[in-house]
KOLMAR-399278 format. One line per field, with one value per residue: residue number from 1; residue in one letter; x, y, z of N, C-alpha, C in turn. Coordinates in steps of 0.02 Angstrom, whole numbers, plus 50000, padded with zeros to 5 digits. Each point is the difference from the previous one (the first is absolute). Layout:
<recs>
num = [NUM / ...] .
residuo = [a / ...] .
n.px = [X / ...] .
n.py = [Y / ...] .
n.pz = [Z / ...] .
ca.px = [X / ...] .
ca.py = [Y / ...] .
ca.pz = [Z / ...] .
c.px = [X / ...] .
c.py = [Y / ...] .
c.pz = [Z / ...] .
</recs>
This chain:
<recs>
num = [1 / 2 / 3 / 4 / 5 / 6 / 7 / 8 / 9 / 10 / 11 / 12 / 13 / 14 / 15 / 16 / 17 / 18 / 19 / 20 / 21 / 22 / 23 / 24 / 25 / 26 / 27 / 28 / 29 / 30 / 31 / 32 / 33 / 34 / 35 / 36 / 37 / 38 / 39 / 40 / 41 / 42 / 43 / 44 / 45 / 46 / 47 / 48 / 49 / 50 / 51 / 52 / 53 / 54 / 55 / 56 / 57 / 58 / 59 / 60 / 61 / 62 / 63 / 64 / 65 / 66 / 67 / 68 / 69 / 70 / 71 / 72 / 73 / 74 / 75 / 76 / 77 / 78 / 79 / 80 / 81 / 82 / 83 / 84 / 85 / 86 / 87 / 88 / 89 / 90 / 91 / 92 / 93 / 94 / 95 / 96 / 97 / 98 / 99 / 100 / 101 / 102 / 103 / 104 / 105 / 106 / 107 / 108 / 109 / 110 / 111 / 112 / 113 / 114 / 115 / 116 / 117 / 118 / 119 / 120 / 121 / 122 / 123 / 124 / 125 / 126 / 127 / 128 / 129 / 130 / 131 / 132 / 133 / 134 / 135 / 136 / 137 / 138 / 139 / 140 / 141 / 142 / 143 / 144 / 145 / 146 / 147 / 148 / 149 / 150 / 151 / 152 / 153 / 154 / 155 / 156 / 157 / 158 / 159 / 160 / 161 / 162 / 163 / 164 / 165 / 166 / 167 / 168 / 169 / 170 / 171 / 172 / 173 / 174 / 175 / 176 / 177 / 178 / 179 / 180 / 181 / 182 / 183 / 184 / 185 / 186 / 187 / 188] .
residuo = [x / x / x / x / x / x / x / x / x / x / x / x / x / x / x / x / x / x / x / x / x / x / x / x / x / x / x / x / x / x / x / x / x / x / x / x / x / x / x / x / x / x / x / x / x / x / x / x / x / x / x / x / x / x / x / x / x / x / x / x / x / x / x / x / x / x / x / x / x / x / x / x / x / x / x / x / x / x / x / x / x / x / x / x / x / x / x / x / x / x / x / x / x / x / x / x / x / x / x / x / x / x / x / x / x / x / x / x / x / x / x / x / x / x / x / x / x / x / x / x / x / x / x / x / x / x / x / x / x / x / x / x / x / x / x / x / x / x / x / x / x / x / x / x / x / x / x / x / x / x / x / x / x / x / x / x / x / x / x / x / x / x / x / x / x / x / x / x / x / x / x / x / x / x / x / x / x / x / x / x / x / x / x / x / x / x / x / x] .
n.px = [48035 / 49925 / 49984 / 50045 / 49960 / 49944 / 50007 / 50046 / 49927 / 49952 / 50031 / 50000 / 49924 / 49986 / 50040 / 49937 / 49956 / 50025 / 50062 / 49966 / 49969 / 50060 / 50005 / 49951 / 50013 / 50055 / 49928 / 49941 / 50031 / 50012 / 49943 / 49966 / 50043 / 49995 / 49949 / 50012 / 50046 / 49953 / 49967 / 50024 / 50021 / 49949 / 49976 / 50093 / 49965 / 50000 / 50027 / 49966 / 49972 / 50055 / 49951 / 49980 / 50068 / 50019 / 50033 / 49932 / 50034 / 50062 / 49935 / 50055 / 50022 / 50046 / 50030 / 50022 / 50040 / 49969 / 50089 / 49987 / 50027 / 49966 / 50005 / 50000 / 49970 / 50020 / 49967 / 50014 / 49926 / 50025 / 49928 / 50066 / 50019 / 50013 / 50019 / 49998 / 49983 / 50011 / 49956 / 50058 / 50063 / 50039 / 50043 / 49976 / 50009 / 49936 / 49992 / 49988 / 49962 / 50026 / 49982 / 49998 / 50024 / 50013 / 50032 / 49973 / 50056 / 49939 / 50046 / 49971 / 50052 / 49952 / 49980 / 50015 / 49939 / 50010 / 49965 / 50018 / 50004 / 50004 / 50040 / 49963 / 50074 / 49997 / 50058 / 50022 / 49971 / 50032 / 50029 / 49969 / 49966 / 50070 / 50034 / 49975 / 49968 / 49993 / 50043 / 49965 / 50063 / 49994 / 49947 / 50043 / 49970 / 50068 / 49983 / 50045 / 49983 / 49983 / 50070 / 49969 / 49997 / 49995 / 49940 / 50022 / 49949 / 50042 / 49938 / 50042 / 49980 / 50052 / 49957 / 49965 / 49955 / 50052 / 49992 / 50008 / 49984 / 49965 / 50085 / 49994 / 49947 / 49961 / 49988 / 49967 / 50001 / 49976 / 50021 / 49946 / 50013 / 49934 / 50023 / 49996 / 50025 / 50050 / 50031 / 49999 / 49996 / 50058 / 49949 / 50061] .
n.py = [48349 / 49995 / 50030 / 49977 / 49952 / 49994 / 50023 / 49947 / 49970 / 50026 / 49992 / 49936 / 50003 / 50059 / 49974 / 49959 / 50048 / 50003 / 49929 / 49992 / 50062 / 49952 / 49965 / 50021 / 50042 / 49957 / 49982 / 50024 / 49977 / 49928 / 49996 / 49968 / 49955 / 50001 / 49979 / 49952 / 49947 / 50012 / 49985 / 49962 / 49981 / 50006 / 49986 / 49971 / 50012 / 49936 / 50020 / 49958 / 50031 / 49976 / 49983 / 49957 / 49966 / 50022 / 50054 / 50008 / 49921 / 50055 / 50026 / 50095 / 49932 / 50043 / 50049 / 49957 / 50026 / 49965 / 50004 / 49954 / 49952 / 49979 / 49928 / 49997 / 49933 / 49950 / 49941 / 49946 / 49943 / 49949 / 49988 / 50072 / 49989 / 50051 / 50065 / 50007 / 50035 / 50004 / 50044 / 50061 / 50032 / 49943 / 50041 / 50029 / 50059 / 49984 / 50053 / 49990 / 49994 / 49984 / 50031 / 49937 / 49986 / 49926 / 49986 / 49927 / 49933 / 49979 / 49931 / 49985 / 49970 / 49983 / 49929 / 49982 / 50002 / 50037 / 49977 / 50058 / 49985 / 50104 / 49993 / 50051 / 50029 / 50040 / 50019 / 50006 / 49957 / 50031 / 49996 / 49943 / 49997 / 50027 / 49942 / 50024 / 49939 / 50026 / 49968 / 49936 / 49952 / 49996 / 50043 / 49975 / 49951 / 49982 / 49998 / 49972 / 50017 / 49942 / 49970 / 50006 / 50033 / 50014 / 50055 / 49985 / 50055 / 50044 / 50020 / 50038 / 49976 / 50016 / 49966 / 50077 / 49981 / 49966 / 49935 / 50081 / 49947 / 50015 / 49989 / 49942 / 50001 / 49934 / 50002 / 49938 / 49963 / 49979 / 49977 / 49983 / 49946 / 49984 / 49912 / 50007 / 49969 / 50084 / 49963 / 50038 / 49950 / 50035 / 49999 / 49956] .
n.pz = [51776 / 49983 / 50054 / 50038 / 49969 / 50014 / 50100 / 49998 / 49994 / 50042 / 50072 / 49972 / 49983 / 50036 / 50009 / 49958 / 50021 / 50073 / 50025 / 49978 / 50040 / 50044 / 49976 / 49984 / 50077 / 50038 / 49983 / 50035 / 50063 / 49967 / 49965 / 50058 / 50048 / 49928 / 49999 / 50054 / 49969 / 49930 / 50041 / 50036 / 49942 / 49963 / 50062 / 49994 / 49934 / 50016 / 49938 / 49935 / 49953 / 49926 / 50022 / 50076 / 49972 / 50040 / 49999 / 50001 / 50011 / 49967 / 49968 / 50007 / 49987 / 50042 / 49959 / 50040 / 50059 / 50023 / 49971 / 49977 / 49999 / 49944 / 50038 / 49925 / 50040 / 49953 / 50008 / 49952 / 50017 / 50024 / 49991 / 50003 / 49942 / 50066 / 49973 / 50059 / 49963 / 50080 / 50024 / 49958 / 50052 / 50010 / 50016 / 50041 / 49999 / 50013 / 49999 / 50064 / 49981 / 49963 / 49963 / 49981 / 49930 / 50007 / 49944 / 50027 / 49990 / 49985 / 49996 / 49965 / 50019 / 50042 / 49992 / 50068 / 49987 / 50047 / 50057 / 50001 / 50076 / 49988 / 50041 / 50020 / 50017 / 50081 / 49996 / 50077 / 50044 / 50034 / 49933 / 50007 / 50061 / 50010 / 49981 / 49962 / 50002 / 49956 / 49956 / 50012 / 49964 / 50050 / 49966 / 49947 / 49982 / 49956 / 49931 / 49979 / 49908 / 49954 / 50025 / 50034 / 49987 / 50063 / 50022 / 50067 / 49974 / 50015 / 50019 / 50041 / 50075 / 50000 / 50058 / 50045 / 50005 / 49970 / 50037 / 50043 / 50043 / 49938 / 49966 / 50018 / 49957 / 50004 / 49951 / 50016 / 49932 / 50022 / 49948 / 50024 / 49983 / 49946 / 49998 / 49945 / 49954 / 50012 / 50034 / 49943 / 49952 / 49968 / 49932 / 49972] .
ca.px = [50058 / 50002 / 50006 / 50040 / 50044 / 49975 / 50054 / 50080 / 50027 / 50014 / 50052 / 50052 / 49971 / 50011 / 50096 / 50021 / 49954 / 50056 / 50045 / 49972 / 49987 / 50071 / 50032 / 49958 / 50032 / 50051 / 50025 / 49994 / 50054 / 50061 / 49998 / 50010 / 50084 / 50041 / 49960 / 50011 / 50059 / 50006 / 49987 / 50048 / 50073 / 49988 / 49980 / 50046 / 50037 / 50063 / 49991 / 50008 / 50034 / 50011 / 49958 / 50004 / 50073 / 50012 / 50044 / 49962 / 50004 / 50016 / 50001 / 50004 / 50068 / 50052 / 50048 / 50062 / 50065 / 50040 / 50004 / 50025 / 50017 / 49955 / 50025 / 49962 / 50030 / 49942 / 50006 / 49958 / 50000 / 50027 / 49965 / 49949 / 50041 / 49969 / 50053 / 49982 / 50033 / 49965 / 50046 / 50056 / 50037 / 49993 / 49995 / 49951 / 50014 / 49922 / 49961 / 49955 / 49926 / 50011 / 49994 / 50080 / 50000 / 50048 / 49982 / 50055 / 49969 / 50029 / 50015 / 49979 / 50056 / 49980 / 49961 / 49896 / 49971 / 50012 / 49984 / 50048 / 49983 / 50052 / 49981 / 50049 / 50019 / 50018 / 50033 / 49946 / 49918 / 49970 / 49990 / 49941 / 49958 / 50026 / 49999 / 49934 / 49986 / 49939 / 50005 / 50065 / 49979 / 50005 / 49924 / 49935 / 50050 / 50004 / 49995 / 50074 / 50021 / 50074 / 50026 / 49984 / 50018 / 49934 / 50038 / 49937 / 50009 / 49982 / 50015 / 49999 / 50021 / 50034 / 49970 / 50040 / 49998 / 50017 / 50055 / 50066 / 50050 / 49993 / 50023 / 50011 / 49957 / 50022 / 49930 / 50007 / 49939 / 49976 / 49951 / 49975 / 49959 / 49926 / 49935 / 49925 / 49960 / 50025 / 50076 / 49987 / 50073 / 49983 / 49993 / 50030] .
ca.py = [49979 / 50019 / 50075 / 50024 / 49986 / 50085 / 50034 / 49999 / 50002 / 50070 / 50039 / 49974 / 50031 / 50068 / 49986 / 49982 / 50045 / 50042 / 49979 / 49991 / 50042 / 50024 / 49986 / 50008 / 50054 / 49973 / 49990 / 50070 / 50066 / 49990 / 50023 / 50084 / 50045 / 50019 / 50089 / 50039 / 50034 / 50072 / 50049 / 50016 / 50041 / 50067 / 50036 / 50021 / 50034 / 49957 / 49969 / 49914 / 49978 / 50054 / 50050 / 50062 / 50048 / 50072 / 50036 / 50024 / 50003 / 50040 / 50055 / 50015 / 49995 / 50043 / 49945 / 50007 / 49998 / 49956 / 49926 / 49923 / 49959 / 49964 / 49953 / 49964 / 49949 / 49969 / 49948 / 49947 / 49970 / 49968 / 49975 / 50063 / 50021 / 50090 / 50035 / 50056 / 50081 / 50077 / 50068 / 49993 / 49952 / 49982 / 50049 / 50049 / 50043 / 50047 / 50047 / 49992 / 50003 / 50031 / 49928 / 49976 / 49934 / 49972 / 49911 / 49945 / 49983 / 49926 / 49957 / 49919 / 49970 / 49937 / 50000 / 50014 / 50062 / 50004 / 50047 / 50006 / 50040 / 50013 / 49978 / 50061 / 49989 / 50068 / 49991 / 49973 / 50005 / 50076 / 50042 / 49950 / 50065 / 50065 / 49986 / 50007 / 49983 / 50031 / 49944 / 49942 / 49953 / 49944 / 50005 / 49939 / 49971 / 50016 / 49955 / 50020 / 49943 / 49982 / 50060 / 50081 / 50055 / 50061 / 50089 / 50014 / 50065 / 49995 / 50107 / 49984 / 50053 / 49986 / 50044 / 50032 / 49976 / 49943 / 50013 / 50009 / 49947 / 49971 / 50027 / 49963 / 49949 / 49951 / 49996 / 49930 / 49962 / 49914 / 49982 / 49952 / 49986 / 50014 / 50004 / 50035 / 49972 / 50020 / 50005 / 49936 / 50016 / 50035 / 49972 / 50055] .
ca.pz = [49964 / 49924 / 50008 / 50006 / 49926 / 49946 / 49988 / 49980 / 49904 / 49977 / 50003 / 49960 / 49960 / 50004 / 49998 / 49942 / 49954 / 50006 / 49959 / 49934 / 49975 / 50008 / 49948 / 49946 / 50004 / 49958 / 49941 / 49984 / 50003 / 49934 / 49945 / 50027 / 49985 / 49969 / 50011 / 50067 / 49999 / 49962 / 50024 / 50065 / 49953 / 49975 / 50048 / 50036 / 49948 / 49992 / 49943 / 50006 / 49941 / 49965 / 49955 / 50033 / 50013 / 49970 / 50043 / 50049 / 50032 / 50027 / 50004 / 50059 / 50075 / 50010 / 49966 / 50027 / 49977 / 50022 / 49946 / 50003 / 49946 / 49980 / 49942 / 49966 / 49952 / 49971 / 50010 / 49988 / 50022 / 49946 / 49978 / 49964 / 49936 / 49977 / 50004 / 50056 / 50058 / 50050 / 49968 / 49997 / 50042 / 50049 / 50061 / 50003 / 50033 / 50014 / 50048 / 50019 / 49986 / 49925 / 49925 / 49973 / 49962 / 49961 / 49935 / 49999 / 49917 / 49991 / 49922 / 50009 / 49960 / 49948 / 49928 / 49997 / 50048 / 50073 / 50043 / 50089 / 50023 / 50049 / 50086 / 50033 / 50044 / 49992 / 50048 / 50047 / 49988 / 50059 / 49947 / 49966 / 50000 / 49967 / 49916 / 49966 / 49913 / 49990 / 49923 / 49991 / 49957 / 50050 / 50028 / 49958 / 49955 / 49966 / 49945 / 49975 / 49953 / 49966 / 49968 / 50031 / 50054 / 50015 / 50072 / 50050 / 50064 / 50078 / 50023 / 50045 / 50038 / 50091 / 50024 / 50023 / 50057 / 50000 / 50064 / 49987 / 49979 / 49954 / 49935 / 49920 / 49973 / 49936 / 49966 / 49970 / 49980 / 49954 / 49958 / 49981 / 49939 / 50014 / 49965 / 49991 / 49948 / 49954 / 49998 / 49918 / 49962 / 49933 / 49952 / 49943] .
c.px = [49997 / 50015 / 50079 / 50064 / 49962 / 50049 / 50043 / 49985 / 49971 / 50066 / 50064 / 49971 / 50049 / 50064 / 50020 / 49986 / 50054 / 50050 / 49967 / 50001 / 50069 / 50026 / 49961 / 50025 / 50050 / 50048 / 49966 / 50047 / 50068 / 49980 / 49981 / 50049 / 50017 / 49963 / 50007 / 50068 / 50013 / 49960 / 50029 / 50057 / 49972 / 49983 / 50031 / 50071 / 50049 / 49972 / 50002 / 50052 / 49986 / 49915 / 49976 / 50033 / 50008 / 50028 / 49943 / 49996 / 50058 / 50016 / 49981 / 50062 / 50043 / 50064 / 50085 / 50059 / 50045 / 49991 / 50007 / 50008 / 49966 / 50035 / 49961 / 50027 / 49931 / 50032 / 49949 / 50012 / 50034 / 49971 / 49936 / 50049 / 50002 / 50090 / 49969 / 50055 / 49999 / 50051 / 50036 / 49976 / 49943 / 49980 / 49979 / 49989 / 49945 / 49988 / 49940 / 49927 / 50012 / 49947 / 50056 / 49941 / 50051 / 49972 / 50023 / 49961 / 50017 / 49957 / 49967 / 50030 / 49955 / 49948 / 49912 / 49997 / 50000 / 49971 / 50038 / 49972 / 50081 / 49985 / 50078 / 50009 / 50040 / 50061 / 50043 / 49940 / 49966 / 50004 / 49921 / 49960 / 49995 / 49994 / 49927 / 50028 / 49955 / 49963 / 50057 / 49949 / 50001 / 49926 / 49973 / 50066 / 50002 / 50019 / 50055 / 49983 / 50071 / 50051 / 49984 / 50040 / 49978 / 50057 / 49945 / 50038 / 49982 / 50000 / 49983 / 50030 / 50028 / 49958 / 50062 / 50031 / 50041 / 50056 / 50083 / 50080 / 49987 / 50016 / 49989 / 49941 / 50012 / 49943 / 50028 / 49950 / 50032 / 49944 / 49985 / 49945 / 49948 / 49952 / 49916 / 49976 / 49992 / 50063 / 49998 / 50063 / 49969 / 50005 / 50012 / 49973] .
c.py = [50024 / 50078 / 50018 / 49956 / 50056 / 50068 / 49994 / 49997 / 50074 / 50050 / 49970 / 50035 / 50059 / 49990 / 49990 / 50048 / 50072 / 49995 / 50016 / 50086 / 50052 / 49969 / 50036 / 50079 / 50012 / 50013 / 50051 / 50078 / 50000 / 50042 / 50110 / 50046 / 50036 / 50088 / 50046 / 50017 / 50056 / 50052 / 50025 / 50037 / 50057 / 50051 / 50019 / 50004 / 49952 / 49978 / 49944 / 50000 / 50070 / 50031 / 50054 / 50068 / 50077 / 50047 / 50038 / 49976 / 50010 / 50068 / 50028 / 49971 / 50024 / 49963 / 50017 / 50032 / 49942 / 49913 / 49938 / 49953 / 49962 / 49937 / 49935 / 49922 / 49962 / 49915 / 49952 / 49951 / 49920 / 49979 / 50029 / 50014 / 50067 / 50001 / 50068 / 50054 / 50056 / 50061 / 50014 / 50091 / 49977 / 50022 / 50074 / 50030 / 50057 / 50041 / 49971 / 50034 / 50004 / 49914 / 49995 / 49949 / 49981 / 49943 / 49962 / 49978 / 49911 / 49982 / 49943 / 49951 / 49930 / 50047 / 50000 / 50074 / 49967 / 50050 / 49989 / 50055 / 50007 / 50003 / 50067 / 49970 / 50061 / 49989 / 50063 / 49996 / 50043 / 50053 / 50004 / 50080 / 50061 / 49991 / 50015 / 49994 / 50043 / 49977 / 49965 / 49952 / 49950 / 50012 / 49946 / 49949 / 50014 / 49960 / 50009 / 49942 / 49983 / 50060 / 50090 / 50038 / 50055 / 50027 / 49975 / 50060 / 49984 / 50061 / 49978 / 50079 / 49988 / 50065 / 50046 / 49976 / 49933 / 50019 / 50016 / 49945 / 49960 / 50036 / 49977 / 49945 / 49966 / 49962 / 49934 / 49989 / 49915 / 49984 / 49920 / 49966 / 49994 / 49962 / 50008 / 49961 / 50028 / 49981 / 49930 / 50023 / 50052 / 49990 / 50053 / 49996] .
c.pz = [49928 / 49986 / 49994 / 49930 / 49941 / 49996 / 49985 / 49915 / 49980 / 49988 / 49945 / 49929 / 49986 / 50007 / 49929 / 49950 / 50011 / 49943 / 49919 / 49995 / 50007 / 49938 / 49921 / 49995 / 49981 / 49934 / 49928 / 50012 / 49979 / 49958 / 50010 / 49985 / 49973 / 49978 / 50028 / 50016 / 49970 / 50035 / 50063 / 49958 / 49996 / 50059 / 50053 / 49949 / 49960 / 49914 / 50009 / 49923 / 49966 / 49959 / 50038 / 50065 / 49970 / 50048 / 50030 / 50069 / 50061 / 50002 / 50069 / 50016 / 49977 / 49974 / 50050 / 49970 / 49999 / 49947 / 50028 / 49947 / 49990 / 49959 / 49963 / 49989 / 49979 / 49974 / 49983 / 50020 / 49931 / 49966 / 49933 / 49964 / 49959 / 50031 / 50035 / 50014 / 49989 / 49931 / 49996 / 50014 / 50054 / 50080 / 49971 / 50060 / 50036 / 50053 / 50025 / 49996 / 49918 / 49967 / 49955 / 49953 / 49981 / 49975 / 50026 / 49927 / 49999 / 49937 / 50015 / 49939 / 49954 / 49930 / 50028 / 50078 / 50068 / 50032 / 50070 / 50042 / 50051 / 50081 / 50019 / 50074 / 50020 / 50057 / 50017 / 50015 / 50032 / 49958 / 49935 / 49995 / 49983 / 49913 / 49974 / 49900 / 49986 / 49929 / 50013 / 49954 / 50079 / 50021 / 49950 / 49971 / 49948 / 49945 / 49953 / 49938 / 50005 / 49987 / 49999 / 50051 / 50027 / 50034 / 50021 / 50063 / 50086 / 50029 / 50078 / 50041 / 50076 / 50038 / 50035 / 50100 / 50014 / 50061 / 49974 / 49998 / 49950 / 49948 / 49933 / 50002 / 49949 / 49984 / 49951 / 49969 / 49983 / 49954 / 50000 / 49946 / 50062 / 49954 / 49988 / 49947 / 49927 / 49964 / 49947 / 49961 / 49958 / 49965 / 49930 / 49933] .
</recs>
């Protein structure tokens, strides 16, 4: 009898030492992530953010004959006191495989600093993949004082390959606030 309660507290042993060495993993491959996410980017070419963006990575692709319409809107969330918008114009007109920049520009209407982060939205979404940012202000947040006003660039490229029933793209941002612990009044 005593034999066979040794085994069950062994085996509850090694269940607990499991669970314990599943969770300790866990929670080591959170913090993993994010390395590894730069390195899965960089090793199937996908930039993460603007430092290390650059049109090398499309160099070589063949630049089309073939145009589509590119459309810009931009939108805050209510709770973020910035005056947002996309480029002027508005619509845009790109050859496929080409680089294009355009400015959107926002204001931050109060009296203290804000940080927002923009959230792209590409429509339609069977278009997502073809779109390549190559510098967007939507790779970091971004810190807007009192009363400021910035250009934030966006170089970008409609790949060549985008499905022929797809004429017209539309390239959305939302800005959301972000706090961080920066966002203090300014002091005059």
């Amino acid at each position: 009898m005593t034999q066979i309660f040794t085994n069950r507290q062994t085996r509850q042993h090694r269940i607990i030492w499991l669970l314990v060495a599943l969770a300790v993993g866990m929670f080591g491959l959170g913090f993993a992530l994010v390395p590894l996410y730069g390195l899965l980017c960089s090793a199937i070419g996908i930039q993460r953010n603007a430092e290390t963006a650059s049109s090398s990575v499309i160099t070589g692709m063949p630049i089309s004959s073939r145009w589509v319409t590119v459309k810009f809107d931009g939108a805050v969330q209510p709770n973020l006191p910035w005056d947002f918008r996309p480029p002027e114009p508005r619509i845009l007109n790109v050859r496929l495989g080409e680089t294009y920049v355009v400015h959107f520009t926002a204001a931050n209407q109060s009296n203290q600093r804000i940080t927002g982060q923009a959230i792209p939205a590409i429509i339609p979404w069977q278009a997502t993949s073809f779109f390549h940012k190559l510098e967007c202000f939507c790779f970091q947040k971004q810190t807007i004082e009192g009363h400021e006003r910035v250009e934030m660039p966006l170089r970008f490229t409609v790949l060549p390959d985008l499905p022929k029933d797809i004429d017209t793209v539309m390239l959305s941002y939302t800005f959301m606030r972000i706090e961080t612990g920066l966002d203090a009044p300014v002091t005059k």
